[in-house]
C-alpha angles and dihedrals in degrees: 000000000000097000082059093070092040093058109127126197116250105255125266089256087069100057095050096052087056091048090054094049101049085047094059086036082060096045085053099056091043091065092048084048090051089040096056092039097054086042112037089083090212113148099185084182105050104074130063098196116115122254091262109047078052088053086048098045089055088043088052090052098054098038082062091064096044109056086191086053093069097058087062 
């Protein structure tokens, strides 16, 4: 119980440390993020087909490419 009251908060320094880490952290994922945006090549607003004539259009594709696939 003691070691309770003698608790001490970490120092000022440390906090800032971890500030600065989760703030590069953060830099770092942005440019993932930017990365995947500019590359992914995904126009969500150029075509006009359903969900689902888009899921069988990829299903089609790959089916072509595994003949055991076209029996399912």
């Amino acid at each position: 119980m003691d070691d309770l009251l003698e608790y001490k908060l970490p120092s000022p320094e440390y906090y800032r440390e971890m500030r600065g880490s989760l703030r590069a952290l953060n830099d770092k994922l942005d440019v993932h993020r930017k990365m995947l945006d500019r590359y992914s090549g995904i126009d969500m607003n150029a075509t006009t087909a359903s969900v689902q004539d888009r899921i069988e259009s990829k299903y089609q594709q790959l089916a072509s490419r595994f003949v055991e696939w076209t029996d399912i």
